[in-house]
N, C-alpha and C positions, 0 to 999 in steps of 0.2 A: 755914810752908807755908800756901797759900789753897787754898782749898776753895770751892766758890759749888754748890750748891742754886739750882737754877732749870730754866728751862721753856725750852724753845727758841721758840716765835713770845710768848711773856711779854712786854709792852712794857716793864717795869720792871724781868728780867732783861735783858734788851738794852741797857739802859743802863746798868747794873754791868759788864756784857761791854763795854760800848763806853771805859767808865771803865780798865778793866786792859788792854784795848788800845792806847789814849790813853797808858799808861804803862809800854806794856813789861810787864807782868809775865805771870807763868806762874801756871797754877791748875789744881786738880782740878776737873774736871769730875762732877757729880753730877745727870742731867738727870731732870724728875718729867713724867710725863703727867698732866698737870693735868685732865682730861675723864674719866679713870679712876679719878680720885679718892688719885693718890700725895701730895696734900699734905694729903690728912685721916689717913693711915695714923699710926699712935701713934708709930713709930718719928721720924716729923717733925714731929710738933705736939710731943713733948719740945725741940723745937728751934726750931720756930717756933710757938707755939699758935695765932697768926692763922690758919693752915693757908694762907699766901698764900708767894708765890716773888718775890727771891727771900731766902735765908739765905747770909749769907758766914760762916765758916769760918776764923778766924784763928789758928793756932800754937793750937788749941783755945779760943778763945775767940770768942763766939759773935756775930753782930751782924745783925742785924734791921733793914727796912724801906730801901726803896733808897736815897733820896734822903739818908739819915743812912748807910748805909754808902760811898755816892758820895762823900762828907765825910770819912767815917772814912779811906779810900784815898788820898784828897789828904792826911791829915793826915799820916799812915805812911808814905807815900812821895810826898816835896817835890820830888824830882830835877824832875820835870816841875807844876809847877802849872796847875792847872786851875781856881782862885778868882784873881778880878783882887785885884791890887795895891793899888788905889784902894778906900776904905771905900766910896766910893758905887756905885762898880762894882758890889762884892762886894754892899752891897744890893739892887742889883737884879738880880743872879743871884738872889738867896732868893728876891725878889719871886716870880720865873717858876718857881721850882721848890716853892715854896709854893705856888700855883696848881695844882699837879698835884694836889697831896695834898687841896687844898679844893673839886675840883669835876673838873678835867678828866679826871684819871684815872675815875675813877666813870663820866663821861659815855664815853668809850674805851671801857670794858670795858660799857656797855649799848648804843650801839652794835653793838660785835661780838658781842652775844652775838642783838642782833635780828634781826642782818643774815645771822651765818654760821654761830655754835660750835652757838645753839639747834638744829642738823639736825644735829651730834654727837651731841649729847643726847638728841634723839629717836627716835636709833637704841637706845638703853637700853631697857630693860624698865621698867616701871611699877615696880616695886620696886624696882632699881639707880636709876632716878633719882630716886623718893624719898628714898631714903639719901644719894645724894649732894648735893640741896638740903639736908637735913636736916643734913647733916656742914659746913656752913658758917656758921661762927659767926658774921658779923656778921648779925642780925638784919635794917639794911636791904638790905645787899649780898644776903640770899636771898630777898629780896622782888625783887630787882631780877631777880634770875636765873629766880625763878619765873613773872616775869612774860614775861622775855623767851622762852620755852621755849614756854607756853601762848602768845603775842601776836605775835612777831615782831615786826613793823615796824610794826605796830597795837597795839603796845602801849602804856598810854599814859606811857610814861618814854624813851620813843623818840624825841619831835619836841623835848623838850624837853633831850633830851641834844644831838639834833643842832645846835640852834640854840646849847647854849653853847661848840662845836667852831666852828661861825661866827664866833659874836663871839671864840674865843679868835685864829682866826686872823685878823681884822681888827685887835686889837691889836698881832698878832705886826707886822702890817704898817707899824702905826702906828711901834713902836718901831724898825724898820730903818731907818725915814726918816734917822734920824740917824748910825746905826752899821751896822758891818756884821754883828754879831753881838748876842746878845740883849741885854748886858748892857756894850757899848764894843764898843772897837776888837781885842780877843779873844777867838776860843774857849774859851770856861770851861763848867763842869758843869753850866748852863742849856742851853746849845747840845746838848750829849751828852745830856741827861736829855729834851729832844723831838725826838731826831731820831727813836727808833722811833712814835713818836706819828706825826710826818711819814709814815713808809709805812706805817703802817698804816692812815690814811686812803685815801693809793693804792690800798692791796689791797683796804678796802670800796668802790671804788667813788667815795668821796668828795674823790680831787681835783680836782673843777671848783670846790671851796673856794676851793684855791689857784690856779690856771691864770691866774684874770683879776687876780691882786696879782703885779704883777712882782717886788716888794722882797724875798716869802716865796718865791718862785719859784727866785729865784738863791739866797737862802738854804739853800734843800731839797738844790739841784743841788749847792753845795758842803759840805751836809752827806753827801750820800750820795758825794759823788767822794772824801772821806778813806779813806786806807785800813783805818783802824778799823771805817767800816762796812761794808766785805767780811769781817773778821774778825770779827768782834761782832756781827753781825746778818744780811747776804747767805748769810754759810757756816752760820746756820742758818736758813734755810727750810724748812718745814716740806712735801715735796712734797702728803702728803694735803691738808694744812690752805690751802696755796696754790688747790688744787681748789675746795675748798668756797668761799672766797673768790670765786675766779673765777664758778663756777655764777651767785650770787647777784649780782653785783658789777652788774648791766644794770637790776637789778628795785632795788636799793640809787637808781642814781645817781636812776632816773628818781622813786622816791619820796622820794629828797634833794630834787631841784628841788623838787616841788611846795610840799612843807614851806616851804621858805626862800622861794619868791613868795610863800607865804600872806600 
């Protein structure tokens, strides 16, 4: 039996979702509101003590952090592979999903927290939101959060996230030149592991990123026309979370440009 712990707009559940989609399988669903603070609750930090989403759930055995359970799913069920054949392939799928782990995910989640989630957050009481920066154990991640809440888009971990969201998508570009997917001539668990990255740039705001790179462009359009990402990711949209997005999404692009002329 699978089981997945996770968030519905989560970029890093979206991609475990877009992984069991990719292969057919069935799972329990266990969804956390993450803004309310369901992955600090003790009942899920005995499961994940990161207190981050999401956790997969395997025949009771437990497994942590996406990018290693994306791994662990191709390992346990071969029927459909999703690592290239080729050793150099398969290294450069790590290349781009190591990437996530060293920097762009961080830069994702400070983004949205300057652009949208901080006006969840400040719909809190001074003491609910204390607690819940406080219930976040990574040290710089509650710097990050504390800053985005109080700063916004003024905050100063904001021009510097957006700009490595630039250069990551300049590379993405660089490496289509050659192939049609990140890592060859297949869709492999690099391609699944950024496509929720892909719209959730859209939904801040930040696809004139992508617009003027045709190579990322086609890329995006035939990562979003599989039908995994209706299942894995379109069927859950969040409609509040969609809201807040949008509010912000005009005040987002126009302080994206400035940034990136600078």
């Amino acid at each position: 039996m699978i089981e997945l712990f996770h968030n519905d707009m989560s970029v890093c559940s979206a991609k475990v979702r877009i992984v069991l989609a990719e292969k057919g399988l069935g799972w329990k669903s266990h969804t956390l509101n993450l803004r309310a603070g369901d992955a600090q609750r003790p009942e899920y930090l005995r499961l994940n003590p990161n207190a981050v989403v999401p956790t997969l759930v395997h025949d009771a055995k437990v497994v942590v952090e996406s990018a290693v359970i994306c791994e662990y799913l191709d390992d346990v069920w071969t029927e459909t592979p999703l690592r290239p054949g080729n050793p150099l392939a398969r290294a450069r799928m790590r290349l781009w999903t190591k990437q996530l782990d060293e920097g762009v995910h961080a830069a994702t989640g400070t983004v949205s927290a300057c652009i949208a989630f901080r006006h969840q957050h400040m719909k809190k009481s001074a003491e609910d939101l204390k607690r819940y920066i406080d219930g976040i154990p990574q040290p710089e991640r509650r710097e990050r959060i504390q800053k985005a809440v109080e700063f916004g888009m003024d905050s100063p971990t904001f021009a510097p996230a957006l700009r490595r969201l630039d250069r990551l998508i300049a590379d993405i570009e660089r490496a289509l030149t050659d192939s049609d997917w990140l890592a060859g001539e297949s869709y492999c668990l690099a391609d699944a592991a950024y496509t929720p990255y892909m719209i959730r740039l859209e939904h801040l705001g930040l696809g004139d990123m992508i617009k003027p790179r045709p190579r990322i462009a086609d890329w995006t359009a035939r990562l979003f026309a599989r039908p995994s990402f209706k299942t894995a990711v379109a069927d859950w949209f969040n409609p509040e979370t969609l809201a807040v997005f949008e509010a912000h999404r005009e005040s987002a692009r126009e302080k994206a440009a400035r940034i990136l002329k600078a």
